[in-house]
MARBA-3410 file (N, C-alpha, C, O; in Angstrom, 1 decimal):
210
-8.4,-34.4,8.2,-7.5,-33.4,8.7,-6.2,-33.4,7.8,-5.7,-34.3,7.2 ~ -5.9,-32.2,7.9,-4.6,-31.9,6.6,-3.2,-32.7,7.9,-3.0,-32.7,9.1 ~ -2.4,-33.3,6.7,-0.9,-33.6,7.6,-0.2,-32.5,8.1,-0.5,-31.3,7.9 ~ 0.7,-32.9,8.9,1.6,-31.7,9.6,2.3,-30.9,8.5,2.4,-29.7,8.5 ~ 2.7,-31.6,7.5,3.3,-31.0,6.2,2.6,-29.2,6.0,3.0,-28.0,6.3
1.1,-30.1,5.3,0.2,-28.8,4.5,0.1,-28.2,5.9,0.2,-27.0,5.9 ~ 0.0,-28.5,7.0,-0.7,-27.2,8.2,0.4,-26.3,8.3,0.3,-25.1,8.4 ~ 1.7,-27.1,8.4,3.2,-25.6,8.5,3.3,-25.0,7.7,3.7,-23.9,8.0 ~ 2.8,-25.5,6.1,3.0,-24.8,4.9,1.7,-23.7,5.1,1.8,-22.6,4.8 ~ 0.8,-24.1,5.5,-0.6,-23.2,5.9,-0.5,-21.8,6.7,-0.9,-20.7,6.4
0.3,-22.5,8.1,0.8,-21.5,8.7,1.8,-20.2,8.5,1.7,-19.1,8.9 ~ 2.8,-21.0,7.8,4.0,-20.1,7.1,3.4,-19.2,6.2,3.9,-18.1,6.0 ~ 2.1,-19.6,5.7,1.2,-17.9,4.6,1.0,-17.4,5.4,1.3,-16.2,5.1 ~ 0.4,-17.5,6.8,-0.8,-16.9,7.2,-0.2,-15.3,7.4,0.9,-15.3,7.8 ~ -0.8,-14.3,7.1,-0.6,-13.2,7.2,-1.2,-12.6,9.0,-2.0,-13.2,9.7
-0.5,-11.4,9.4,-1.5,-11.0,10.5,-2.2,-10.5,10.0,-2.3,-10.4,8.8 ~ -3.2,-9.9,10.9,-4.2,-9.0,11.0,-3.8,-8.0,10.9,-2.7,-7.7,11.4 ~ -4.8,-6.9,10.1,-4.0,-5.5,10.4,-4.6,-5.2,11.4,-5.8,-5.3,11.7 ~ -3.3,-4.5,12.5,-4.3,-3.4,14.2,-2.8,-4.2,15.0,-1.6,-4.1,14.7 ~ -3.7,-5.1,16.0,-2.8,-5.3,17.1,-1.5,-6.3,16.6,-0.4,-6.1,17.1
-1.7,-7.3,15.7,-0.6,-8.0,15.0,0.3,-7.6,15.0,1.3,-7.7,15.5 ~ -0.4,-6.6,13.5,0.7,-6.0,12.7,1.8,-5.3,13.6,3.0,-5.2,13.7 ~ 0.6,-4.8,14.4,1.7,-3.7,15.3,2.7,-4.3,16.1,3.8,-3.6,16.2 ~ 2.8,-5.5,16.8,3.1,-6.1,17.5,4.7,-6.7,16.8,5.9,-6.6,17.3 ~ 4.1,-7.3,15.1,4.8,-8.1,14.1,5.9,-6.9,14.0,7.0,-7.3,13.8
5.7,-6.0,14.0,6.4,-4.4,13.1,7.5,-3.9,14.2,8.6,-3.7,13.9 ~ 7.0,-3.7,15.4,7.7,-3.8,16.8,8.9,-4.5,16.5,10.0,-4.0,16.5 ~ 8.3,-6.3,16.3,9.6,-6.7,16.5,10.4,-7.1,15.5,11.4,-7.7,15.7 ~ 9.8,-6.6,14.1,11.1,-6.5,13.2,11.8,-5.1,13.2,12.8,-4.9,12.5 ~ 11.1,-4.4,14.1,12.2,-3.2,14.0,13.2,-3.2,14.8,14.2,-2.5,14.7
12.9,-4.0,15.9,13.2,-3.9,17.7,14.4,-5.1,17.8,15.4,-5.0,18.5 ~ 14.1,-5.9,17.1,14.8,-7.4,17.4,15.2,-7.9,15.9,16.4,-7.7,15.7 ~ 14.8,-8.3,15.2,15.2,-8.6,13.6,16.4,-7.9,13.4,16.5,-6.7,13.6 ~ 17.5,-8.8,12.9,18.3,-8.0,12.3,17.6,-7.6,10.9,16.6,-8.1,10.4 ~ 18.5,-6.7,10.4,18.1,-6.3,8.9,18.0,-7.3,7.8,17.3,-6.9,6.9
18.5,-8.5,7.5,18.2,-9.5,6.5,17.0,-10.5,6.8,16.5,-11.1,5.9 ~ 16.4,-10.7,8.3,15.6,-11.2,8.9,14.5,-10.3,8.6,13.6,-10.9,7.9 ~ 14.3,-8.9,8.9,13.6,-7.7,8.7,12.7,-7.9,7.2,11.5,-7.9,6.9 ~ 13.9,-8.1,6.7,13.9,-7.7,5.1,12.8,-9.0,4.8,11.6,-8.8,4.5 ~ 13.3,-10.0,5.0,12.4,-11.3,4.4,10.8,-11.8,5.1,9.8,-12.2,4.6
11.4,-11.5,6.4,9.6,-11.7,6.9,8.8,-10.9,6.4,7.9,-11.4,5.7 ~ 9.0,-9.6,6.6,7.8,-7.8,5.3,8.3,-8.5,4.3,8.0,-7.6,3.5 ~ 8.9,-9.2,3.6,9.0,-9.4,2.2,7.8,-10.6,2.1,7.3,-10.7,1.0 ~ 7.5,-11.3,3.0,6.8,-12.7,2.7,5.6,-12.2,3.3,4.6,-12.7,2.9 ~ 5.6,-11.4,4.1,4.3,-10.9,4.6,3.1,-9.4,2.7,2.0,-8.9,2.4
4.2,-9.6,2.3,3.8,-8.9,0.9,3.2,-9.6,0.3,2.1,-9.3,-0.2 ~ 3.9,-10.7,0.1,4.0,-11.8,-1.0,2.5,-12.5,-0.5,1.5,-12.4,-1.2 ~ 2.6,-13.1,0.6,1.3,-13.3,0.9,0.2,-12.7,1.0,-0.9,-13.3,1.0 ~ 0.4,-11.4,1.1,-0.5,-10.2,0.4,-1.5,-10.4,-0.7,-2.7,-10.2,-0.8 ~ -0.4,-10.8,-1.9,-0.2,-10.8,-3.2,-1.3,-12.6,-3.5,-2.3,-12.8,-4.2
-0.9,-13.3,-2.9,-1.6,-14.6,-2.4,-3.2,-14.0,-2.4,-4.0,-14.4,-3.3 ~ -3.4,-13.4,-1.8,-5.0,-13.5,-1.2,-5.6,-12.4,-2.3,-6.8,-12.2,-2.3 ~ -4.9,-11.6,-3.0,-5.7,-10.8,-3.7,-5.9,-11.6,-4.8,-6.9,-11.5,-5.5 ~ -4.8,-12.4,-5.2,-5.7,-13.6,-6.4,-6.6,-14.7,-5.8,-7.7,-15.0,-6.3 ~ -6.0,-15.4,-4.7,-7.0,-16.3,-4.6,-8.5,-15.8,-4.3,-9.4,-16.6,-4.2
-8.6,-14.3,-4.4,-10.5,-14.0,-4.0,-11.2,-13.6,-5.5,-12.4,-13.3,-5.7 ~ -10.0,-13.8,-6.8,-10.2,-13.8,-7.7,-10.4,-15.1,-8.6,-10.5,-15.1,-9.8 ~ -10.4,-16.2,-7.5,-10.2,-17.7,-8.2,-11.7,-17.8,-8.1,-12.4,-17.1,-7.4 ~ -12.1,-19.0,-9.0,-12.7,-20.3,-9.3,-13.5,-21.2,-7.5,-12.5,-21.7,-7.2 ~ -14.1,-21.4,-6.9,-13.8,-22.3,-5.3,-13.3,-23.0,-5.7,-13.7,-23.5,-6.8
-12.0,-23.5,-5.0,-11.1,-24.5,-4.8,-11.2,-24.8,-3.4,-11.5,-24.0,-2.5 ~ -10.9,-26.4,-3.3,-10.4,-26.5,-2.4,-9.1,-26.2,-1.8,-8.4,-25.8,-2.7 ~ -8.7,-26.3,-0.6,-7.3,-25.9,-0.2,-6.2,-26.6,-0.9,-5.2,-25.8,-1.2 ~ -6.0,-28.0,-1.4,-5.1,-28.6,-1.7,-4.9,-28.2,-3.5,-3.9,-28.2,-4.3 ~ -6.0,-27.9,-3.6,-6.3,-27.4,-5.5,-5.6,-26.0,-4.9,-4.5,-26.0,-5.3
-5.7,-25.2,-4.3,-5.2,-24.0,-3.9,-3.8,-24.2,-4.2,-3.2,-23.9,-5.3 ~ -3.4,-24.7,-3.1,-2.0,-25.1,-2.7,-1.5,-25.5,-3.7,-0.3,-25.1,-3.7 ~ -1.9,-26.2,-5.0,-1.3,-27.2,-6.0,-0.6,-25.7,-7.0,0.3,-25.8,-7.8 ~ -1.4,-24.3,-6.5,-0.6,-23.8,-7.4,0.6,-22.7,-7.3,1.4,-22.1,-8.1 ~ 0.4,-22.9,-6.1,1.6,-21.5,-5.1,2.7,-22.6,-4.8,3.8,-22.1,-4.5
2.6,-23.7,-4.8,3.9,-24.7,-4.7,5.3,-24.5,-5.3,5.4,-23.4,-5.8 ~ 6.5,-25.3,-5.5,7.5,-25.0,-6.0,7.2,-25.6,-7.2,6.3,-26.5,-7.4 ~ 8.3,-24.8,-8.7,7.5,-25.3,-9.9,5.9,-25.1,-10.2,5.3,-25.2,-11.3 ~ 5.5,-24.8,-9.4,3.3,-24.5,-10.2,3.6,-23.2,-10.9,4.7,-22.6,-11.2 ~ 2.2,-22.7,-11.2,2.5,-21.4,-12.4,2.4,-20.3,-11.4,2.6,-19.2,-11.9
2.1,-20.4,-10.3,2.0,-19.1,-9.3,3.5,-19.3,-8.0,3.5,-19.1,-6.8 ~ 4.6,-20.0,-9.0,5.5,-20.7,-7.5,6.1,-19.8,-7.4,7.1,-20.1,-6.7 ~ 6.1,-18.1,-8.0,7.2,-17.3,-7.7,6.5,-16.0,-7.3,5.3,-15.9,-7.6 ~ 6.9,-15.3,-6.8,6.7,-13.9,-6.4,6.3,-13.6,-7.8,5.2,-13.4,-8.3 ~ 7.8,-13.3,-8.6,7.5,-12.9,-9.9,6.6,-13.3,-11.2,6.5,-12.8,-12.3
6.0,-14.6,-10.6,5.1,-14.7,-11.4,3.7,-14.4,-11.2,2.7,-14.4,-12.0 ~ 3.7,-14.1,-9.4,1.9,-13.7,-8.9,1.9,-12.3,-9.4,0.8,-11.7,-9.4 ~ 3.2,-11.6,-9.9,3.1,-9.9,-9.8,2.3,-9.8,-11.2,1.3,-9.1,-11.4 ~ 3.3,-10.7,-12.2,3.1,-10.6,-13.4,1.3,-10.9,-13.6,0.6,-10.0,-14.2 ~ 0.8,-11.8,-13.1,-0.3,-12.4,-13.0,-1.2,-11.7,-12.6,-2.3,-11.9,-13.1
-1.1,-10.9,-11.8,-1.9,-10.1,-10.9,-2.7,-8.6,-11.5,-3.7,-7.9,-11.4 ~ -0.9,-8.8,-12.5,-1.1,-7.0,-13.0,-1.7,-7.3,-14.5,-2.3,-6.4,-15.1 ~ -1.5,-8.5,-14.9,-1.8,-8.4,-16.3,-3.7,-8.6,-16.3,-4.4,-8.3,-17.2 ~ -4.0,-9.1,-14.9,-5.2,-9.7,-15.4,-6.5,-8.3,-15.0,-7.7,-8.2,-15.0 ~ -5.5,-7.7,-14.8,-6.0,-6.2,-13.9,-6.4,-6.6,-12.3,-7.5,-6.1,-12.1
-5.9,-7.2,-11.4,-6.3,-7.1,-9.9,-5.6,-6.0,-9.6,-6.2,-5.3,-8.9 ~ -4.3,-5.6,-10.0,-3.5,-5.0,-8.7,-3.3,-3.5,-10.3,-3.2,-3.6,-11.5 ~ -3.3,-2.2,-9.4,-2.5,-1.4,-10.7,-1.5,-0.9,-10.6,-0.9,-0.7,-9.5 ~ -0.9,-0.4,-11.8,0.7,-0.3,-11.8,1.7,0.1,-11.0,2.9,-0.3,-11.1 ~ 1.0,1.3,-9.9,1.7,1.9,-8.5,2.1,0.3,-7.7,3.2,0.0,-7.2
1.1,-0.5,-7.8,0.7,-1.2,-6.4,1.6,-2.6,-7.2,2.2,-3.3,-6.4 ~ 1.6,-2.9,-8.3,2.3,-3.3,-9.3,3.9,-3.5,-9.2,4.5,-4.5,-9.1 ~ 4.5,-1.8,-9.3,5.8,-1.7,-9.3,6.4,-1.9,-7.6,7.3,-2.7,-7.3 ~ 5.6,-1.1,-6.5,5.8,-1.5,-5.1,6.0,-3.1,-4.9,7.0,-3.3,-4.3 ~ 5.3,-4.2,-5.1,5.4,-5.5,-5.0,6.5,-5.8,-6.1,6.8,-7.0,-5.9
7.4,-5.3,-7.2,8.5,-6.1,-7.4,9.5,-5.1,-6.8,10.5,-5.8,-6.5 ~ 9.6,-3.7,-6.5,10.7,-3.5,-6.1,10.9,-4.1,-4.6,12.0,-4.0,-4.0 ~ 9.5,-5.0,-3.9,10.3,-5.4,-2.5,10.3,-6.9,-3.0,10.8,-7.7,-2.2 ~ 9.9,-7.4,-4.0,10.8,-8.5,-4.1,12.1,-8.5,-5.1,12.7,-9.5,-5.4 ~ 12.2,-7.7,-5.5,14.2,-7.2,-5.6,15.0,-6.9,-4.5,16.2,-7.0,-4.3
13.6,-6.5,-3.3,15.3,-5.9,-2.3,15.2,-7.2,-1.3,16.1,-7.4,-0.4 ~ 14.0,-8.0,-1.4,13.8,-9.0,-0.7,15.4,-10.2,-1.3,16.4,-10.7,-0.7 ~ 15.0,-10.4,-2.5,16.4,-11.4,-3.0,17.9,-10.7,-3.0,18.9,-11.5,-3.0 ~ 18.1,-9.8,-2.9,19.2,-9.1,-2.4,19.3,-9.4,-1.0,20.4,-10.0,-0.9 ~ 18.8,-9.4,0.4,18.9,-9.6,1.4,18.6,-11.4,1.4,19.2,-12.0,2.3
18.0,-11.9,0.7,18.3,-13.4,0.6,19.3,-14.6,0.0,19.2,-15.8,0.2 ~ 20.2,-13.7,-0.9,21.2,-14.1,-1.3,22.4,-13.8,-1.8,23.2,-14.4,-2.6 ~ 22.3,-12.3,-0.8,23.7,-12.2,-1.0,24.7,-12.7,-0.2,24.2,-12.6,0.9 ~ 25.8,-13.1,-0.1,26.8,-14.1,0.3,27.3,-12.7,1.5,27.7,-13.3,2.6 ~ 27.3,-11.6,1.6,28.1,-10.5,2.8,26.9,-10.0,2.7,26.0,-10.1,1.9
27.1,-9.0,4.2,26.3,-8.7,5.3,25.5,-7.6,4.4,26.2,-6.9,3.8 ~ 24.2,-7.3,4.2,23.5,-5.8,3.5,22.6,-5.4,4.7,21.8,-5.7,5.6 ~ 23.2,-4.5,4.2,21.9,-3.4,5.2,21.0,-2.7,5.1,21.2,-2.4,3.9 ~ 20.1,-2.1,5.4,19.2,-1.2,4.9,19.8,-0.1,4.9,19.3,0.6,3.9 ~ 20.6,0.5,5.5,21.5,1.5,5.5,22.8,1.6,4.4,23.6,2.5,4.3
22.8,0.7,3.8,23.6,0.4,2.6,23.4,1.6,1.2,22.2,1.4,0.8 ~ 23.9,2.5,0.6,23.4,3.2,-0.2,22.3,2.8,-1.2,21.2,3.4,-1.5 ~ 22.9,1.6,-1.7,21.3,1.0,-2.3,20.5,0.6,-2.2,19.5,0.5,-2.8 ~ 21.0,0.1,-1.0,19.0,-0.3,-0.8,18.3,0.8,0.0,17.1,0.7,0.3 ~ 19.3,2.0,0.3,18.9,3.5,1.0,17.9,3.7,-0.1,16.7,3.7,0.2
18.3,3.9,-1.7,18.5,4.9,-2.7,16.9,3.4,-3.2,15.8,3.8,-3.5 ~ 17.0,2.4,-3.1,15.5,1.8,-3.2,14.4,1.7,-2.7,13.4,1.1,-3.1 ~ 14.5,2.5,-1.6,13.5,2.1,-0.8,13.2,3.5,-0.9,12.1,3.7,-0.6 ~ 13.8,4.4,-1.1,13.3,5.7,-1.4,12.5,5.8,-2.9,11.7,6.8,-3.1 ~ 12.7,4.9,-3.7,11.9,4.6,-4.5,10.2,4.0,-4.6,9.3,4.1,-5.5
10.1,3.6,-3.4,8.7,3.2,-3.4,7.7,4.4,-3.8,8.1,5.5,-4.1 ~ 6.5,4.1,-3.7,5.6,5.4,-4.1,4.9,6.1,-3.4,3.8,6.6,-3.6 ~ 5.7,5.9,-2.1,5.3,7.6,-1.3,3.9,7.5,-0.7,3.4,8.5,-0.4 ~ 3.1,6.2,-0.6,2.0,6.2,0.1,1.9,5.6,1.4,1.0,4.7,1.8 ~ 2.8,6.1,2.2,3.3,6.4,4.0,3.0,7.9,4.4,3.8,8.8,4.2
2.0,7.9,4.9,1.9,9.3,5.8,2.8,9.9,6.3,3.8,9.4,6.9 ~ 2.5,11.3,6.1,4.3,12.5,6.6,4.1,12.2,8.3,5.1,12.3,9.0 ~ 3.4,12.0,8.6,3.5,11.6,9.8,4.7,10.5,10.7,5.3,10.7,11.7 ~ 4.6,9.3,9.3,5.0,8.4,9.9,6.6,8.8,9.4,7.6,8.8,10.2 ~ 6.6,9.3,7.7,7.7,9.5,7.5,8.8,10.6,8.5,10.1,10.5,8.7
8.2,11.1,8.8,8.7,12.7,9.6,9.4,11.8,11.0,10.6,12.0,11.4 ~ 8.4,10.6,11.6,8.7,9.9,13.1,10.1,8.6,12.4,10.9,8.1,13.1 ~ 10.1,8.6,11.1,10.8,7.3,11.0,12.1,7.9,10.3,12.8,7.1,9.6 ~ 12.4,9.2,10.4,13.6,9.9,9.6,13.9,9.7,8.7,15.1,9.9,8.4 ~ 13.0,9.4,7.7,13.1,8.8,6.4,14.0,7.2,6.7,14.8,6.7,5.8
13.9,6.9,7.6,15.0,5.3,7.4,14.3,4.1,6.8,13.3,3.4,7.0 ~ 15.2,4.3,6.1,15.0,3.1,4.7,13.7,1.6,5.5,12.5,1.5,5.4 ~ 14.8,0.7,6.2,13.9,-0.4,6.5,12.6,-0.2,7.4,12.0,-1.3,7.7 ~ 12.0,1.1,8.0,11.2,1.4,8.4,9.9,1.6,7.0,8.8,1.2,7.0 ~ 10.4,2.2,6.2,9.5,2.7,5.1,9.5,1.0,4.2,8.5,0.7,3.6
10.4,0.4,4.3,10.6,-1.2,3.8,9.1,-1.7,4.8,8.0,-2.0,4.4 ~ 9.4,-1.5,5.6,8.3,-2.4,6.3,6.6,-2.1,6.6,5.7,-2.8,6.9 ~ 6.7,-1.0,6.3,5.3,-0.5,6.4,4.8,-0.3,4.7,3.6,-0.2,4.5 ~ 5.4,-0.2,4.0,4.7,-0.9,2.8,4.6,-1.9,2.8,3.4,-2.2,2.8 ~ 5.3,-2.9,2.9,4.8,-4.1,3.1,3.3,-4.2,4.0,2.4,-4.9,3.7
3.4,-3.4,4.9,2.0,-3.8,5.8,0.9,-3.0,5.0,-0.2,-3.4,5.1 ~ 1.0,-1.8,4.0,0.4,-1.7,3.3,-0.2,-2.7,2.4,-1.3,-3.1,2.2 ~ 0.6,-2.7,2.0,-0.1,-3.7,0.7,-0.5,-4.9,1.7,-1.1,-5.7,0.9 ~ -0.5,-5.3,2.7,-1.5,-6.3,3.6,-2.8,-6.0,3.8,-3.8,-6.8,3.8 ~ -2.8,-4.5,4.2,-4.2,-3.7,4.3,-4.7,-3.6,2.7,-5.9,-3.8,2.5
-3.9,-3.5,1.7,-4.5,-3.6,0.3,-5.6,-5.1,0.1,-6.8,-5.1,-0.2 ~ -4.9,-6.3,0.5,-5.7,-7.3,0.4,-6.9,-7.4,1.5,-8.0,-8.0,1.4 ~ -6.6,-7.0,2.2,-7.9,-6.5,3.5,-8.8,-6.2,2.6,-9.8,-6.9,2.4 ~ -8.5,-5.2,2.0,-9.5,-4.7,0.9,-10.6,-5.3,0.0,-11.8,-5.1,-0.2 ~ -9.4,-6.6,-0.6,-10.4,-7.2,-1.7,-10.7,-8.4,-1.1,-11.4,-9.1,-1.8
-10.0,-8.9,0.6,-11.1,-10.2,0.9,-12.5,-9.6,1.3,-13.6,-10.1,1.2 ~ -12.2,-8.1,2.1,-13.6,-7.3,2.6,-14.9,-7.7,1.7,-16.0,-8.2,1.9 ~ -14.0,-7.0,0.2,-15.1,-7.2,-1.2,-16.0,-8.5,-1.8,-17.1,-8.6,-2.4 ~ -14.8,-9.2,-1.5,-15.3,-10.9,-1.7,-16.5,-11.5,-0.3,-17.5,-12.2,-0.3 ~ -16.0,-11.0,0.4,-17.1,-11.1,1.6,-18.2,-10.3,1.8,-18.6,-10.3,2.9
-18.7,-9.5,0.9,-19.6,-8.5,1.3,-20.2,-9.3,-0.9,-21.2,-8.8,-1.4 ~ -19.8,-10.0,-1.5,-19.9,-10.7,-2.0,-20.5,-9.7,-3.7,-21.1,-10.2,-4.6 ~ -20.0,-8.3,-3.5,-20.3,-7.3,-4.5,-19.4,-7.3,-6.1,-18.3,-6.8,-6.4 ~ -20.0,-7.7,-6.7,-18.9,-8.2,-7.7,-18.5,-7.7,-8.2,-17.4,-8.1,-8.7 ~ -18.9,-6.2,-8.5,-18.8,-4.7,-9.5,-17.5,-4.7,-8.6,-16.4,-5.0,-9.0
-17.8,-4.2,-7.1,-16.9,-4.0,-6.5,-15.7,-4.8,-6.5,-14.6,-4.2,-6.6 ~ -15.7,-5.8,-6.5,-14.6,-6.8,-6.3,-13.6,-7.0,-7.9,-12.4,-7.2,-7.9 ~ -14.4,-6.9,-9.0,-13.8,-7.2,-10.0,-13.1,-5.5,-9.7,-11.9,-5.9,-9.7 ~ -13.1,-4.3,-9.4,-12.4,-3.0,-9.3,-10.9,-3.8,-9.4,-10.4,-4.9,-9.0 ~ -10.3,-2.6,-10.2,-8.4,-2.9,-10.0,-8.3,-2.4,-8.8,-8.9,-1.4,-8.4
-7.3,-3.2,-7.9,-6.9,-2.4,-6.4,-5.8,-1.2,-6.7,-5.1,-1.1,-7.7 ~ -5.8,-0.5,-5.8,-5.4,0.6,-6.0,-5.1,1.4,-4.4,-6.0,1.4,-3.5 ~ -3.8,2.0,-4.3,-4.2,2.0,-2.9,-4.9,3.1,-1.5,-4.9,3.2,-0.2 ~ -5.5,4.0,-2.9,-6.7,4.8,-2.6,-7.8,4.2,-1.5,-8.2,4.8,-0.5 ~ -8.0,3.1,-2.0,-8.7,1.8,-1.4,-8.3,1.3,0.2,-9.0,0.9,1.1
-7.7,1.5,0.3,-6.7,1.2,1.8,-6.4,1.9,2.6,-6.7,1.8,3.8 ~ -5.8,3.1,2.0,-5.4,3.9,2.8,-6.3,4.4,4.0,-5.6,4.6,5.0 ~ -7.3,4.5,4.1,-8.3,4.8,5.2,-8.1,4.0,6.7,-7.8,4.4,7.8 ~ -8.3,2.5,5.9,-8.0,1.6,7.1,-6.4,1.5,7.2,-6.1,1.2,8.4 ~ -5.6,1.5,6.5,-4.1,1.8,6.8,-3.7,2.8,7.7,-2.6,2.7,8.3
-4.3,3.8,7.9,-4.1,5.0,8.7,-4.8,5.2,9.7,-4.6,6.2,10.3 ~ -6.0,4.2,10.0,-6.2,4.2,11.6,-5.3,3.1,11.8,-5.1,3.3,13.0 ~ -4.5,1.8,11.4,-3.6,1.6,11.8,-2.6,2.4,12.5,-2.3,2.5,13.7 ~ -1.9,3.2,11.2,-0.7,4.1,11.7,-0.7,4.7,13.0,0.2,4.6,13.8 ~ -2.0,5.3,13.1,-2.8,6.8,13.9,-2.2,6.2,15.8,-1.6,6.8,16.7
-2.9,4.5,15.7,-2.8,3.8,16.6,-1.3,3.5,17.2,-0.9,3.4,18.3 ~ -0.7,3.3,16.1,1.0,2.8,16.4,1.9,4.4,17.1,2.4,4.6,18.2 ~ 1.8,5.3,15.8,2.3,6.5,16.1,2.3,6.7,17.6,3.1,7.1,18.4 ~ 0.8,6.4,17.8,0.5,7.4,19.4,1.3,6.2,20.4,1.8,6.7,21.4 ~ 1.7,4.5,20.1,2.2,4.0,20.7,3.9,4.2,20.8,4.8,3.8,21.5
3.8,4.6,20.1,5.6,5.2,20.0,6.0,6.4,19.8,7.2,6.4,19.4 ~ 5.3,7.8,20.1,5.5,8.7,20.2,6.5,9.3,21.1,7.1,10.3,20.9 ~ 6.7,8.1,22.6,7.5,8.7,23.2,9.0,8.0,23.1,10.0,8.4,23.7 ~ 9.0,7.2,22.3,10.0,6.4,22.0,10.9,6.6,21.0,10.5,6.6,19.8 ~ 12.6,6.8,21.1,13.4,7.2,20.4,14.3,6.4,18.8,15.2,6.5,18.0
13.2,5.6,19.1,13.9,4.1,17.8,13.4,4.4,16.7,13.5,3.5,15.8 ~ 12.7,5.4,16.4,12.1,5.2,14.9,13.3,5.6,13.8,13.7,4.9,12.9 ~ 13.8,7.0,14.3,14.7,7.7,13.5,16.8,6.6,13.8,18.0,7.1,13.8 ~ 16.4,5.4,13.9,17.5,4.5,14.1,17.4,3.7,13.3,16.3,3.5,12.8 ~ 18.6,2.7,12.9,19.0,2.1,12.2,19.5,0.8,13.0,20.1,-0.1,12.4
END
């Protein structure tokens, strides 16, 4: 049995599920999370994203050979090095690429800046309008274009992206699996998510809020 150590460090990856989780998870970063809270959980919930689309491109390891390389100091200890990694070796492509460092830019900005930031702040307004627009008008139309709403549901995107390629790794197709992700690939199951949330918050006044 693993120590208490590796099991917290185990648990702190674990991503939700996309459906009742996420929805659940998304609730209450919109509902309860302040905005620097907001910002870092969908930022680590990405990140761990980013985790599982290489590890279904590894070697079998065991968990601790796993672990040995997402650690502090290893060659995968940083966001910006799983991006770098990810994109050069072709898993992830350049849309889905640029989306994972612009949220971990706005992720270190809400993690170290010394005064209060907001999503409502002009720049991280003017960043997050930067992402690449693969949020349904639906959702955008219910969420008034506000910034940490569109912050957080890419993030859950790109969660549904690795949905993708553990699906591939388990259905064990290799043509398929070696494919660059892309988020053509997701979107399907990303939007019976939405489809499901939308109708749960349809009568509800918080989307278009800050």
């Amino acid at each position: 049995m693993a120590n208490w150590r590796t099991e917290l460090h185990r648990l702190a990856r674990r991503d939700p599920l996309v459906g009742h989780e996420t929805a659940v998870l998304v609730d209450a970063l919109y509902e309860t999370e302040s905005d620097r809270g907001a910002a870092l959980i969908a930022g680590s919930i990405a990140e761990n994203a980013l985790d599982q689309i290489l590890i279904v491109r590894f070697v079998p390891m065991s968990p601790p050979q796993r672990d040995a390389l997402f650690e502090y100091n290893a060659p995968l200890g940083t966001f910006s090095a799983k991006i770098k990694l990810a994109y050069a070796f072709g898993f992830i492509d350049k849309i889905i690429r640029d989306d994972f460092d612009r949220i971990r830019e706005i992720r270190n900005v809400f993690a170290h800046s010394m005064i209060a930031v907001k999503f409502v702040d002009e720049v991280i307004r003017r960043t997050c309008t930067g992402f690449s627009k693969i949020l349904p008008d639906a959702v955008l139309t219910s969420s008034g274009d506000n910034p940490k709403y569109i912050y957080i549901h890419t993030c859950v995107t790109l969660l549904a992206v690795a949905n993708v390629a553990i699906a591939r790794f388990n259905r064990r197709h290799v043509r398929l699996l070696q494919k660059t992700l892309c988020y053509d690939d997701a979107i399907p199951s990303r939007n019976k998510y939405f489809a499901r949330l939308l109708a749960q918050t349809q009568t509800s006044p918080r989307l278009g809020n800050t």
